[in-house]
TORSETI-116617 format. One line per 5 residues: number of its first residue (from 1); for each residue z, y, x of C-alpha. Coordinates in steps of 0.25 Angstrom, whole numbers, plus 2048, in hexadecimal, padded with zeros to 3 digits. Each point is the difference from the previous one (the first is absolute). Layout:
NUM	Z/Y/X | ...
//
This chain:
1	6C2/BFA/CC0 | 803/7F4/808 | 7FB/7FB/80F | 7F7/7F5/7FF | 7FF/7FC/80E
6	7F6/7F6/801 | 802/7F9/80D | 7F3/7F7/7FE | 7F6/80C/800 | 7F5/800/80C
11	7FF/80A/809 | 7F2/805/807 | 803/7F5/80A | 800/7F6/7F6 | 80E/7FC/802
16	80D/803/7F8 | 811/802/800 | 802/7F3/7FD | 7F4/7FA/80A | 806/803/80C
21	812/7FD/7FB | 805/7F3/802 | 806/7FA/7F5 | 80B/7FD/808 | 80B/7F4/7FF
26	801/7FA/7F2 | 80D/804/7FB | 7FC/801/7F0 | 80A/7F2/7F9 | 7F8/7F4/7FB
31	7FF/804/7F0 | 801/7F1/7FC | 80C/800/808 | 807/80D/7FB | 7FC/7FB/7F1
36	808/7F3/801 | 80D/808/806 | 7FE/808/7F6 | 800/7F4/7F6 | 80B/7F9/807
41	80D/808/7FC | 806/802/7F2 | 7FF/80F/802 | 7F4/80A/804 | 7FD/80D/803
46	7F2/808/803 | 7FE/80D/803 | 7F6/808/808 | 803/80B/80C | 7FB/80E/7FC
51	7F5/803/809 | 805/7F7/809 | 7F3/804/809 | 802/80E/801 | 80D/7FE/805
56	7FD/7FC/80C | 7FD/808/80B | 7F5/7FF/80B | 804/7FF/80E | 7F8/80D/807
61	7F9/7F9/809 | 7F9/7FB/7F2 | 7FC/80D/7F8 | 7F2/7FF/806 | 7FD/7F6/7F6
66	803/808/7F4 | 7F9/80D/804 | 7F6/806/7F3 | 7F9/80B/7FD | 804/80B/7F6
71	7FB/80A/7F7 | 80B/809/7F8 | 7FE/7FC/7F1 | 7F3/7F9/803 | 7F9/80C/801
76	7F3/7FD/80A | 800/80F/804 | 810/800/806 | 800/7FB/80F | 801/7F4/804
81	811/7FB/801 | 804/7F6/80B | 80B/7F8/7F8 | 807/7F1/804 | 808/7F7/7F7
86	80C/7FD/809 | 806/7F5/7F7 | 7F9/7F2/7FC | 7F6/801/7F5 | 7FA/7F7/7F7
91	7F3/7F8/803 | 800/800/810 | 7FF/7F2/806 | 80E/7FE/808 | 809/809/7F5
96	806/7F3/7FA | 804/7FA/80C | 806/80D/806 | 809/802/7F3 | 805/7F3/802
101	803/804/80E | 806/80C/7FC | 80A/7F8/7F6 | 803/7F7/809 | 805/80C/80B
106	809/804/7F4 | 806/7F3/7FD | 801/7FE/80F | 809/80C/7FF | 808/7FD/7F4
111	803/7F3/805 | 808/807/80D | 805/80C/7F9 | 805/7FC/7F1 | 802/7F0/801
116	806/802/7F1 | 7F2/804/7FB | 7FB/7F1/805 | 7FA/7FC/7F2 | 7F7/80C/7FF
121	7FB/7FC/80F | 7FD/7F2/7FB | 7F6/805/7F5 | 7FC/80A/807 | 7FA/7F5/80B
126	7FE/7F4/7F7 | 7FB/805/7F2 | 7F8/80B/802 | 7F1/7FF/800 | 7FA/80E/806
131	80A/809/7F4 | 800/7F7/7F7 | 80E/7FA/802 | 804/7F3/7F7 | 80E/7FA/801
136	809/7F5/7FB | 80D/7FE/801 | 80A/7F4/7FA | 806/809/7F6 | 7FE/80E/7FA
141	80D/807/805 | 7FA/7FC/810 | 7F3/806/7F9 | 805/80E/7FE | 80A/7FE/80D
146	7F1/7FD/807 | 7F7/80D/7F9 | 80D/809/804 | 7FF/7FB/80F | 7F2/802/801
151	800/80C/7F9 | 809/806/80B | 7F7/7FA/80B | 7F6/808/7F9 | 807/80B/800
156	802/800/810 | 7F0/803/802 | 7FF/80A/7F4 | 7F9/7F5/7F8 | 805/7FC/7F0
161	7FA/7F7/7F7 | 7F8/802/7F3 | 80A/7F7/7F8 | 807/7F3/7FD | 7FA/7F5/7F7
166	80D/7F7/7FF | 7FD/7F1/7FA | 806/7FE/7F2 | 7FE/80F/7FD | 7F4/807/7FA
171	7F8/808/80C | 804/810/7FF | 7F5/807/7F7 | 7FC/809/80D | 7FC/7F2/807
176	7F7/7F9/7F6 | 7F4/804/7FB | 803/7F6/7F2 | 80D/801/7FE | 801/7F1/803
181	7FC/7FC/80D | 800/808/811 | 7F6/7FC/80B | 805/7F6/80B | 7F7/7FE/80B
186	7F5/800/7F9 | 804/7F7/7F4 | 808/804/7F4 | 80F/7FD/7FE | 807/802/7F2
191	80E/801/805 | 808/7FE/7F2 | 7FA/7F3/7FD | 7FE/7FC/80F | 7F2/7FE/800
196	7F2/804/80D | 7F2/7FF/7FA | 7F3/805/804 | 7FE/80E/800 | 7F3/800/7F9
201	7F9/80E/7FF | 7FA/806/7F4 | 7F2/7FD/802 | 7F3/80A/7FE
//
């Protein structure tokens, strides 16, 4: 089974996780803005980080905020577990911004320690929108030369992504749902004829 931990639920106080956590500073990139780097350079990529939220850590002082109750195998007659999620999880009000944080500690880093590695830095600041990370470059051969650097960078906080999409090249069949086309930012992209439409949803 999977978590669903739903940080809008009420309490008996009439108040919920994400009620009482701040947003915090806005750190997520402008999606009009990323859109048109991404259009303004012969050669793209996209790819997404793996689980990028689960990657990340909580700071202790922090865990308090993730505390549930658990019964083993959802049997009603097991005691009562007390458990706590110690990573990011999806649907709680600051996680976006603290992913972007935590990417940004990790660039931060790279910068200091593997200067060679500067590319992967630059997307991993400038074309990422919460871990969807969309990147152009000038031609194909800086492209790779860009995935393989943010791929090491990556690498340093235990993180990987899912796969590369690469312009002029049809997406990888574990990335696309039709053959033809991958998500990007909400939109889809057709990569072999360089293309972004709407991501229309089959409707019921």
């Amino acid at each position: 089974c999977r978590m669903v931990f739903d940080a809008s639920s009420r309490t008996p106080g009439g108040t919920s996780l994400n009620d009482i956590l701040a947003k915090g500073q806005n750190r997520l990139s402008n999606i009009h803005h990323l859109l048109l780097r991404f259009r303004s350079k012969p050669a793209a990529f996209t790819c997404d980080i793996r689980m990028a939220y689960n990657m990340l850590s909580l700071d202790p002082s922090f865990l308090r905020y993730h505390r549930f109750l658990w019964k083993e195998d959802l049997d009603e007659s097991n005691p009562i577990v007390d458990y706590v999620v110690t990573t990011l999880i999806y649907g709680v009000r600051p996680v976006g911004n603290c992913l972007i944080a935590g990417l940004k500690k990790l660039a931060d880093y790279v910068t200091e320690m593997y200067p060679e590695h500067a590319a992967g830095v630059e997307a991993l600041l400038n074309s990422i929108y919460v871990d969807d990370v969309a990147h152009a470059d000038n031609t194909p051969a800086e492209n790779q030369a860009t995935a393989k650097a943010l791929d090491f960078a990556l690498s340093l906080a235990n993180m990987e992504v899912k796969g590369y999409t690469f312009s002029g090249q049809p997406p990888p069949p574990e990335l696309t749902a039709d053959g033809e086309t991958v998500g990007l930012v909400g939109m889809s992209w057709n990569p072999l004829d360089d293309w972004i439409s709407l991501s229309i949803k089959p409707l019921y």
